[in-house]
C-alpha positions in Angstrom: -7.1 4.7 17.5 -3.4 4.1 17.0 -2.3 0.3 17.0 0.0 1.2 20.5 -0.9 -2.1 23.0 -3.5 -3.2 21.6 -2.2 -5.5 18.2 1.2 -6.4 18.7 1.9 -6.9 15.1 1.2 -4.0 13.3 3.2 -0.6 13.9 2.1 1.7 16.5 1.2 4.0 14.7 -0.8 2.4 12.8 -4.7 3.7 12.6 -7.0 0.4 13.7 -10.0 -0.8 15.0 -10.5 -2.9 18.0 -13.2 -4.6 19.7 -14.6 -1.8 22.3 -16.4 -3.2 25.9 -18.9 -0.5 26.9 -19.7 0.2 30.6 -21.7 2.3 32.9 -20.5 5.3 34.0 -21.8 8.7 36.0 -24.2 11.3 34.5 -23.1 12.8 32.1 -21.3 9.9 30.5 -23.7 7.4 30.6 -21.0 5.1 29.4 -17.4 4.3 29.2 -15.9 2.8 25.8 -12.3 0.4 26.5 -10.8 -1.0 24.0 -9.9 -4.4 24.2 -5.9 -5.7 23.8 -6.1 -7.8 20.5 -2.2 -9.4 20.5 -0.2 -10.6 17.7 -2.6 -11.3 14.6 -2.2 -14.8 12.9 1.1 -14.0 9.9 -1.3 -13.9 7.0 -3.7 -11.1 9.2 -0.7 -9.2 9.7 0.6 -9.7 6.6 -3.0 -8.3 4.8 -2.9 -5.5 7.6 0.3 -4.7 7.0 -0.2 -3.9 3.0 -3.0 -1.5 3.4 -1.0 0.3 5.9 1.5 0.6 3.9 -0.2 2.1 1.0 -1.9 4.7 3.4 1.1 5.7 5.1 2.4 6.6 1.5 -1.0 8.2 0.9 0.0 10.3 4.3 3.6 10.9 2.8 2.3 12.5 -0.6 -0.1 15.0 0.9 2.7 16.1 3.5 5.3 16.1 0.3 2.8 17.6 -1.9 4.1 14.7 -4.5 1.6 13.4 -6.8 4.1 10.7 -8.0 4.2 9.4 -4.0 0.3 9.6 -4.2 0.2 7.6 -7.7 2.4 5.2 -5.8 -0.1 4.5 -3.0 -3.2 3.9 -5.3 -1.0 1.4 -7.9 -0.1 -0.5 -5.3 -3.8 -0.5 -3.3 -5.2 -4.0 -3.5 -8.1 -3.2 -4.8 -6.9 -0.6 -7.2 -4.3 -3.6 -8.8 -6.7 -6.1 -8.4 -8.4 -4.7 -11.5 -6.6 -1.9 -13.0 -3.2 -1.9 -14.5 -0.3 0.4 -13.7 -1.4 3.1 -16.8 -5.3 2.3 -16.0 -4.4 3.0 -12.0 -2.1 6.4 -13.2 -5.1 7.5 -15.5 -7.2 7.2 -12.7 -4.8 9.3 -10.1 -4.6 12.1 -12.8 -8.5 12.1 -12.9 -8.5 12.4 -9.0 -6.1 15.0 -8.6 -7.9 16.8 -11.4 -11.8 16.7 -9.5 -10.3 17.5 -6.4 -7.4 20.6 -7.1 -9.3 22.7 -5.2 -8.6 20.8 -2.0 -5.0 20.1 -3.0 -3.6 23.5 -3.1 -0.4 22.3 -1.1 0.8 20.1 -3.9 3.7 21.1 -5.7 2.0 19.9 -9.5 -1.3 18.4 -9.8 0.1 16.8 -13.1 1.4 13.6 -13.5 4.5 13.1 -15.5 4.1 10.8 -18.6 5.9 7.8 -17.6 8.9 6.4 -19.6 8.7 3.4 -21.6 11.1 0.4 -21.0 12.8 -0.4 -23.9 13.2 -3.8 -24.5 16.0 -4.8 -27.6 14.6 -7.2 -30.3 17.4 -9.3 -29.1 16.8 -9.7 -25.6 16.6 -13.5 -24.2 12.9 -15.2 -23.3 12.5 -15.4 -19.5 11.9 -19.3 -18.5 7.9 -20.2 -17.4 8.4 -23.7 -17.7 9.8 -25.7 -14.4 12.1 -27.7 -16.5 13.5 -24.2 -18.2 14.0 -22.6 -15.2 15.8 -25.2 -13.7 18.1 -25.2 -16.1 18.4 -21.3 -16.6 19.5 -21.7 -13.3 22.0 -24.8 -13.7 23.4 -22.3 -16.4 23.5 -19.7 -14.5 25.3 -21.7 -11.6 27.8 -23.6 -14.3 28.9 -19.8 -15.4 29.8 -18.4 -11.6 32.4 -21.1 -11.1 
């Protein structure tokens, strides 16, 4: 069912479940399912809800757009899927997909991914700070150089 009432913090239209009371009703419905108003979720509920909806709302947007770049965008950023794969691992793995499955897919506009570009960083470019102490003053530097 769609979130609507029943979970205030989530979209709407978010797909959910809810607890469900089940009654008695007339032959030939020998019961009657109501679902049951949830209301907000505690921040770090909504917060895990919200980033799997998310991703399956982009999911949604690829197969309507036919975009396999949308769709690599919703597996990469799957928890599960970063949780163990990284972002080449997670694209080789959406290229295998859309490979097995092109004959359910015939709405998308290329069932290839592009080859992604590489980020090219110069031999000369500066360290980023990981220590507390260097970022602190990274930042003192940066500070001293805006005035």
């Amino acid at each position: 069912m769609t979130t609507g009432p029943w979970i205030g913090t989530l979209p709407e239209d978010a797909c959910v479940e809810v607890p469900l009371e089940v009654g008695a009703g007339p032959a030939p419905s020998p019961g009657r399912l109501r679902p049951t108003r949830v209301g907000r979720l505690p921040p770090q509920l909504a917060a895990l809800s919200q980033t799997n909806i998310t991703v399956q709302q982009l999911a949604v947007e690829a197969v309507l757009q036919g975009d396999p770049e949308l769709l690599f965008a919703a597996v990469a950023l799957d928890p599960l899927v970063s949780a163990v794969l990284d972002l080449p691992s997670a694209r080789a793995m959406t290229q295998e997909l859309l490979g097995a499955n092109a004959a359910f897919l015939p709405w998308f506009r290329s069932l290839r991914l592009p080859p992604t570009k590489a980020i090219d960083v110069s031999v000369g470019a500066a360290r980023a700070p990981s220590e507390p102490d260097e970022l602190i003053e990274f930042i003192r530097a940066f500070e001293r150089k805006r005035r």
